[in-house]
C-alpha positions as CSV (number, residue, x, y, z in Angstrom):
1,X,35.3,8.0,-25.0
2,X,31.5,8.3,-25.0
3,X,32.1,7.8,-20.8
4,X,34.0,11.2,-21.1
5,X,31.6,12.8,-23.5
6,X,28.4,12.1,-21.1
7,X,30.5,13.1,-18.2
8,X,30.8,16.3,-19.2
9,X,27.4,17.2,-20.5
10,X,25.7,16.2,-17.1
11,X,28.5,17.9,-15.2
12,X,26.6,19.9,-12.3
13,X,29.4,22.5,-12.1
14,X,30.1,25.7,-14.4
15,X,34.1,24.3,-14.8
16,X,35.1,25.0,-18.5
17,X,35.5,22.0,-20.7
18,X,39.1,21.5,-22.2
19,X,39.5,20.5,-25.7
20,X,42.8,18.2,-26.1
21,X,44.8,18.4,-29.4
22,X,44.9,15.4,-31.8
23,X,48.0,13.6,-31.5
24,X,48.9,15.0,-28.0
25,X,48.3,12.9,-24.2
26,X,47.1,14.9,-21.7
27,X,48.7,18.0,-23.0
28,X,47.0,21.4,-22.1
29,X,45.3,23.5,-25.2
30,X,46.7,26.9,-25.2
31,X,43.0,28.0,-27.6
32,X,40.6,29.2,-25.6
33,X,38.2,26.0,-23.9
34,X,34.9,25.5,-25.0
35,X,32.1,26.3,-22.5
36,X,28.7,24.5,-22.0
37,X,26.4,26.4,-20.4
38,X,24.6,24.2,-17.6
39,X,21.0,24.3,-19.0
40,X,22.9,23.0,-23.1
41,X,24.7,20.5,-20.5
42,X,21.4,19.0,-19.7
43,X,19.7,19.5,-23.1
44,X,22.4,17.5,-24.5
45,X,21.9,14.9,-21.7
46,X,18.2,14.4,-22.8
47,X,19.0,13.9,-26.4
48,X,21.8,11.4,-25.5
49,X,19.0,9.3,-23.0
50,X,16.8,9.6,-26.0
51,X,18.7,7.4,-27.8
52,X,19.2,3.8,-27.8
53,X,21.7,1.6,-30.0
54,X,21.1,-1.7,-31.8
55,X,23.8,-4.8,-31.9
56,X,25.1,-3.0,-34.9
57,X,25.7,0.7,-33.5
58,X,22.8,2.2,-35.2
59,X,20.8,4.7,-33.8
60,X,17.5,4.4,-33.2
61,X,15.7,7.2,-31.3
62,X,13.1,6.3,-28.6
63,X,9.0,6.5,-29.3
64,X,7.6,9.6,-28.5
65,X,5.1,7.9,-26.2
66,X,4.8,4.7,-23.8
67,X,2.0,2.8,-22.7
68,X,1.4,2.3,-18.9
69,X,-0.8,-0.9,-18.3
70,X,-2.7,-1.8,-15.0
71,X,-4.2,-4.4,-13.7
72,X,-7.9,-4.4,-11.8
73,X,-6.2,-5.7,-8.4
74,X,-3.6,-2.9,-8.8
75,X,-5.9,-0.1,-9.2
76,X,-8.5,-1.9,-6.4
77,X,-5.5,-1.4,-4.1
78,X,-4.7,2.1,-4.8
79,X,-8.6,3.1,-4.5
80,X,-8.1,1.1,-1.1
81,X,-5.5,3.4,-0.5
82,X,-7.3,6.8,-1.0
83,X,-9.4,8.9,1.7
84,X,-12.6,8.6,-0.7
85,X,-11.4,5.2,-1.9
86,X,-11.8,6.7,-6.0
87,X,-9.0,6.1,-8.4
88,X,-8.6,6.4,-11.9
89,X,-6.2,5.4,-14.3
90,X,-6.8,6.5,-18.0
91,X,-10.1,6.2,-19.3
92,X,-11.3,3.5,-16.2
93,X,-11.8,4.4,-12.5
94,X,-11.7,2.1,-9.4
95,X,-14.4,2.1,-6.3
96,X,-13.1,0.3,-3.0
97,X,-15.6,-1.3,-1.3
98,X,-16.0,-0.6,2.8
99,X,-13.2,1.4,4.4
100,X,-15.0,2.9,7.3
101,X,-17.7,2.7,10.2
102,X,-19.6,4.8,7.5
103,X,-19.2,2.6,4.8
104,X,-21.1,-0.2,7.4
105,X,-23.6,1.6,7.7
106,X,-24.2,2.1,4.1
107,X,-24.0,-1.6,3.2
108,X,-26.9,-2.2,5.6
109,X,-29.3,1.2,5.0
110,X,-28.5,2.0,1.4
111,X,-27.3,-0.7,-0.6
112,X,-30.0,-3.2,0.1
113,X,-33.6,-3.3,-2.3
114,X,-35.3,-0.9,0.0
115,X,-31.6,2.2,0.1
116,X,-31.0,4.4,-2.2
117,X,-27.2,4.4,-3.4
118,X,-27.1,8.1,-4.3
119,X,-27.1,8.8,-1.2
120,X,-24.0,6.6,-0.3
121,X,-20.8,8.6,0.3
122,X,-19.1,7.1,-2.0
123,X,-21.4,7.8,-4.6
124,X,-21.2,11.1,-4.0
125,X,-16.9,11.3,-4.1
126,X,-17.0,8.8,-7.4
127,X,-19.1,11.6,-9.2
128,X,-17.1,14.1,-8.2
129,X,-13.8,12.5,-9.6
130,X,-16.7,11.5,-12.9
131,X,-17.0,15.2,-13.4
132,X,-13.4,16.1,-12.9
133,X,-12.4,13.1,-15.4
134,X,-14.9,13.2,-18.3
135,X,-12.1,10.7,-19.8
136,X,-13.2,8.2,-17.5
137,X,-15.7,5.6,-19.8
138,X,-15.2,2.7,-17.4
139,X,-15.7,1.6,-13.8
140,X,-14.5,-1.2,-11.6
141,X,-15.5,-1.8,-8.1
142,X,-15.6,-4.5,-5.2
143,X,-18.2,-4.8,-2.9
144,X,-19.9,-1.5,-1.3
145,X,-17.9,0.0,-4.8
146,X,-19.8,-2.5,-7.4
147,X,-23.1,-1.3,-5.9
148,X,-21.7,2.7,-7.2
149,X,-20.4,1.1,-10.2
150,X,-23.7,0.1,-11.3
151,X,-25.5,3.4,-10.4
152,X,-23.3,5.5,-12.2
153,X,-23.8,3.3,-15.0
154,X,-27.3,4.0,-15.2
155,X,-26.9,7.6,-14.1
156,X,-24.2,8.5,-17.0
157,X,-24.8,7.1,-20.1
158,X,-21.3,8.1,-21.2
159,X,-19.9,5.2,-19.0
160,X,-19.3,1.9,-21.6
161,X,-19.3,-0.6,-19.0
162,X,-18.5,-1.7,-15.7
163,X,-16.4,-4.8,-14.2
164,X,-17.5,-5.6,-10.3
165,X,-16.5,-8.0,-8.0
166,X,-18.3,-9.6,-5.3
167,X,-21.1,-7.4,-6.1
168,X,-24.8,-7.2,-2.9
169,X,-26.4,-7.7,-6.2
170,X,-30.0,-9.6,-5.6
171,X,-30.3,-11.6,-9.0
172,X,-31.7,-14.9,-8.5
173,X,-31.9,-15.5,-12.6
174,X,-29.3,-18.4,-13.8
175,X,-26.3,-17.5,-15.0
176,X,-26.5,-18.7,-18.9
177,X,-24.2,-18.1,-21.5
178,X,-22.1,-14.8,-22.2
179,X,-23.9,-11.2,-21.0
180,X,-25.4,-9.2,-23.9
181,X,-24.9,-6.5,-21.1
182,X,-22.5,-3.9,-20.7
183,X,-22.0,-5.2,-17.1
184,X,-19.3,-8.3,-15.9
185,X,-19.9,-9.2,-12.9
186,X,-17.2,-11.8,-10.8
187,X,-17.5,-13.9,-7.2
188,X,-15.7,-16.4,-5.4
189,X,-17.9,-19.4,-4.3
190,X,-18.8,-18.8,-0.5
191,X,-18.7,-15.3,-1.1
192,X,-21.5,-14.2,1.5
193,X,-22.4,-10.4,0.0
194,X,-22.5,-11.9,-3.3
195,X,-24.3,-14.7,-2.3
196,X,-27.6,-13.8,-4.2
197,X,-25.9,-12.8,-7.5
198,X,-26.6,-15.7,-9.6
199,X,-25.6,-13.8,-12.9
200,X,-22.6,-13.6,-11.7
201,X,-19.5,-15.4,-13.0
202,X,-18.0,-17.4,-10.3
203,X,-14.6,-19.0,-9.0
204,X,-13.1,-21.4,-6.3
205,X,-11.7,-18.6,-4.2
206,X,-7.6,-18.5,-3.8
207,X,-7.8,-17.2,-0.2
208,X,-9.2,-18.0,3.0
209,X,-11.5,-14.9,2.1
210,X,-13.9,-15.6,-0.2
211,X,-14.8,-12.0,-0.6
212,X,-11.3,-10.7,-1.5
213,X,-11.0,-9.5,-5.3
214,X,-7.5,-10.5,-5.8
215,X,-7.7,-13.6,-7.8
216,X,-10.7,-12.7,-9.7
217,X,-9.1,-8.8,-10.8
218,X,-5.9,-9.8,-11.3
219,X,-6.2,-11.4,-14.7
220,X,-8.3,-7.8,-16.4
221,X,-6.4,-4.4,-16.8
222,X,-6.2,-1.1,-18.8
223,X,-3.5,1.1,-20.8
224,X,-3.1,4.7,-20.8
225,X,-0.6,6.5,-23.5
226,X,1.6,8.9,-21.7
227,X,4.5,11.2,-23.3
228,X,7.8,9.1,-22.6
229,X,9.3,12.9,-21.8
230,X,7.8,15.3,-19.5
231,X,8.5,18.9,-18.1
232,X,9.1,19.2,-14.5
233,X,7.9,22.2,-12.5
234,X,11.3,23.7,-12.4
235,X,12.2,23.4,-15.9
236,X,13.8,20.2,-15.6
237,X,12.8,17.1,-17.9
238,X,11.7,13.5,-17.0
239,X,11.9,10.2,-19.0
240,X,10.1,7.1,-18.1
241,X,11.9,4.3,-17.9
């Protein structure tokens, strides 16, 4: 019955709706049949989705809101897969290290003692997506991205903290104890551009590259609250599932 009654409320077409008499099989009203305009059709189709029924057949109506969680690898990757390598997700944002020729040549002019990394392109398209996403408290990076991480830090105090991996950080202080920094900082052993980052917390590496972030990101990530019901551009409505 409830087969039938969804059936007809997503029903594309504007067919009219019979209603059968009680007590009657498949006989034909002679009243005049209800109509449901399309738009009510799919109105009704939301509220039904909304719902959700218990072992007992009561109805419990879905939250307004879910959360969406990520992981540091997962939001590494996607930064990986962007022009400017930026991403962001909620309140953190994600730096990929070296994508280009360019990059290369900012790992060996800029990001060393004697660079500046203002100047490094991807400094440059991380502030911009700062600016445009003053919900953004927190950074990740790997690599050429750590060394941005770390800059924006200092350059706006509005950022919390920042979690890098495999970081050209020259730190030749011990490693002892938990940080009292806002800063977490994570290698693999025989990570060469990390080499010189003794502060850093480090790891037998899972791969035959001792630089990838995989293993070390995988195990961090962040939540964003997102309505669970959302208004296309053409007037239509989305749930997430």
């Amino acid at each position: 019955m409830r087969k039938k009654k969804l059936k007809n409320l997503v029903d594309d077409d504007d067919s009219q709706i019979p209603v059968r008499r009680a007590g009657t099989r498949g006989a034909i009203p002679t009243s005049t049949p209800t109509i449901i305009p399309p738009k009510q059709r799919a109105s009704n189709y939301i509220s039904l989705v909304r719902k959700s029924f218990d072992p007992i057949g009561q109805v419990k109506p879905l939250p307004e809101t879910v959360d969406l969680k990520m992981t540091d690898k997962e939001g590494l990757e996607r930064a990986y897969n962007t022009k400017e390598g930026v991403f962001v997700f909620g309140d953190r944002m994600y730096l990929a290290g070296s994508k280009s020729l360019n990059d290369w040549k900012d790992d060996v002019l800029r990001i060393p003692v004697w660079g500046n990394s203002r100047k490094i392109q991807r400094y440059q398209d991380a502030k911009k997506a700062l600016l445009d996403h003053p919900e953004v408290t927190h950074i990740s990076g790997h690599s050429l991205g750590s060394s941005v991480a770390l800059q924006l830090q200092k350059d706006f105090k509005h950022i919390q903290d920042t979690r890098v991996y495999g970081s050209p950080v020259l730190d030749i202080t011990p490693h002892i104890g938990p940080s009292q920094e806002k800063v977490e900082r994570y290698r693999s052993y025989g990570d060469p551009v990390s080499m010189f980052d003794f502060k850093a917390t480090s790891s037998l590496p899972t791969s035959l590259n001792p630089h990838d972030y995989g293993n070390l990101s995988e195990g961090f990530s962040t939540s964003k609250t997102v309505p669970i019901e959302s208004t296309n551009p053409d007037g239509s409505k989305s749930l997430i599932a």
